[in-house]
C-alpha positions in Angstrom: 115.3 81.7 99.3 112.7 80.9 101.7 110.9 83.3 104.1 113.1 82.4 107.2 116.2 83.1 105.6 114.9 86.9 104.3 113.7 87.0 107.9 116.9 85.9 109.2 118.9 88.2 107.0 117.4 91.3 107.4 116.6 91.1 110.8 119.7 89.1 112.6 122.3 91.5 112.8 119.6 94.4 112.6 118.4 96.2 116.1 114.6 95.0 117.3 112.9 98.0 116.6 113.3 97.8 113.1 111.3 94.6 112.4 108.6 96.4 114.9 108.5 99.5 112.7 108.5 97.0 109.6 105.6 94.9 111.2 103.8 97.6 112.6 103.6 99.2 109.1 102.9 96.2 107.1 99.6 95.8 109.6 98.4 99.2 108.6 98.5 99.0 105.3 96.8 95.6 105.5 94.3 97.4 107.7 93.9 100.6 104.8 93.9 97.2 102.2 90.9 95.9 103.8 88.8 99.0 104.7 89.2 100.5 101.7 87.8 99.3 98.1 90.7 100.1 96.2 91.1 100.5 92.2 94.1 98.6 90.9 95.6 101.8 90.8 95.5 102.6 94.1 96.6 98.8 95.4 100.0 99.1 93.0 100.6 102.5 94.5 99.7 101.6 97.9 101.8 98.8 97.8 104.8 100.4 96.3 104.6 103.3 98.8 104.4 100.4 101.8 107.7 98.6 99.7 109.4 101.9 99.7 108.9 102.8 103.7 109.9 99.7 104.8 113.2 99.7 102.6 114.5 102.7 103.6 113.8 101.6 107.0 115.8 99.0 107.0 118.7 101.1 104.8 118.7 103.2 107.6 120.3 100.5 109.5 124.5 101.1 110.6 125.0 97.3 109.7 123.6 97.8 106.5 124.5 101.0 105.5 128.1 100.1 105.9 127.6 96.3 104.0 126.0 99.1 101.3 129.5 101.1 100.8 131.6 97.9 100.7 129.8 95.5 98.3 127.7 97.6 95.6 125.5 93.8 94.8 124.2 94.2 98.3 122.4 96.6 98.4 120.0 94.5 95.3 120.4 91.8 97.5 118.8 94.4 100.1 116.3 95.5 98.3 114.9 91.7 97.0 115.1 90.3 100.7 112.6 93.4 101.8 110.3 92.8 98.3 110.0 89.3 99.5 109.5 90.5 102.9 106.7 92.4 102.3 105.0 90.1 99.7 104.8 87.7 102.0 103.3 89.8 104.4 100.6 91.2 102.2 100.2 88.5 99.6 96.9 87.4 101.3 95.1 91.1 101.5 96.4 91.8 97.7 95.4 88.7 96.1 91.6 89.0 98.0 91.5 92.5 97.1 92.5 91.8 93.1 90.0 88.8 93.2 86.9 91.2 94.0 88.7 94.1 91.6 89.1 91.8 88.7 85.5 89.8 90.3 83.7 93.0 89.3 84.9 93.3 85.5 84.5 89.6 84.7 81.2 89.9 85.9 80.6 93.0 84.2 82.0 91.4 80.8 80.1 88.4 81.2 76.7 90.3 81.1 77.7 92.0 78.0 78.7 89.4 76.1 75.8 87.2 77.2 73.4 90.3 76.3 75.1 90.0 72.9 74.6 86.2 72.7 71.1 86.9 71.9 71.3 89.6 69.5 68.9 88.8 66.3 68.9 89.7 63.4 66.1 92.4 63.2 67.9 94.1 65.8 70.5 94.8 63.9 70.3 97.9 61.9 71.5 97.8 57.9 71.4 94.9 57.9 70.3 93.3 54.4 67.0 91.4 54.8 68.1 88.5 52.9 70.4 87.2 55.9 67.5 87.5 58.3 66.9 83.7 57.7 69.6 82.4 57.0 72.0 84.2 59.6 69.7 82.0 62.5 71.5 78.7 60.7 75.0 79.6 60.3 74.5 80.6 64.1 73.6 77.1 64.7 76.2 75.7 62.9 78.9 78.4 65.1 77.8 76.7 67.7 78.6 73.3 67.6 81.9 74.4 66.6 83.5 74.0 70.2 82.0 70.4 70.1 84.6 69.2 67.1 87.9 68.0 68.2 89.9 67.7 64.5 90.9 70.5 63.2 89.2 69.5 59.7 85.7 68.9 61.3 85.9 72.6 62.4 86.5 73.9 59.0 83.8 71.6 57.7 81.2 73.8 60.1 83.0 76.5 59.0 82.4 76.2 55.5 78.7 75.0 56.5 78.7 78.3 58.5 79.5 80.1 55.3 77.5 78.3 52.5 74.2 79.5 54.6 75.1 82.6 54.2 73.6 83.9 50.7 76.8 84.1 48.3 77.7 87.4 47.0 76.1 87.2 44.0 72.6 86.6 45.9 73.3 89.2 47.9 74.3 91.8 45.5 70.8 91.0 43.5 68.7 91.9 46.8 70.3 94.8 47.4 69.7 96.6 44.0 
């Protein structure tokens, strides 16, 4: 349903002050939303706690609590009109404040991965000194797998990739 219909649902039959008290907490946890930096834990929980006020707010209600005793699908129906009720309240301030949570660990994964973009091979340590040349090829050739559309162009680079590497044989003779 749409937002005026929840709207209309929950608060037509319902007495004014309880879409104040509904309003008035929605705005403070937008306000606790915004001056806080949450953790994802913390904006699940917050949010959860805000859905769980405002419901039994609203359950409080005499023309609800008696629709509760006489159809036992209402009260879902109840519950799902103040989720979207709320949602659509907070959706701005969560999504914002999941951007700059999630923001922080892409960034954060991003500089990892590009600081092991440029690992070499002399920085890595066991590593047999037969593949320090030609490990610097097959990288080239990994990288201009992403270019090749057909799958059977990729798994010519592939087996490029591979035949730079010394075979097993080579590599078992260095290593003794």
């Amino acid at each position: 349903e749409t937002l005026q219909q929840c709207t209309q649902f929950l608060f037509e039959e319902n007495t004014p002050w309880a879409r104040a008290q509904l309003d008035d907490i929605l705005q403070k946890c937008v306000v606790s939303h915004k001056s806080a930096g949450m953790c994802l834990k913390q904006l699940i929980s917050n949010t959860r706690q805000t859905y769980q006020k405002c419901l039994e707010i609203v359950e409080q209600d005499f023309h609800f609590s008696r629709k509760v005793l006489t159809n036992p699908n209402f009260s879902m129906f109840l519950a799902l009109s103040v989720e979207f009720y709320v949602m659509s309240y907070l959706h701005q301030t969560i999504f914002s404040e999941l951007c700059y949570i999630f923001g922080a660990k892409d960034s954060a994964l991003n500089k990892i991965l590009r600081n092991l973009g440029t690992v070499r091979p002399s920085q890595i340590e066991d590593l047999n000194p037969v593949f320090f040349t030609s490990l610097p090829l097959a990288q080239a050739k990994m990288t201009q797998l992403n270019r090749e559309q057909s799958p059977r162009e990729k798994v010519r680079l592939l087996c490029e990739c591979l035949m730079c590497l010394p075979n097993a044989s080579e590599t078992g003779r260095a290593m003794s």
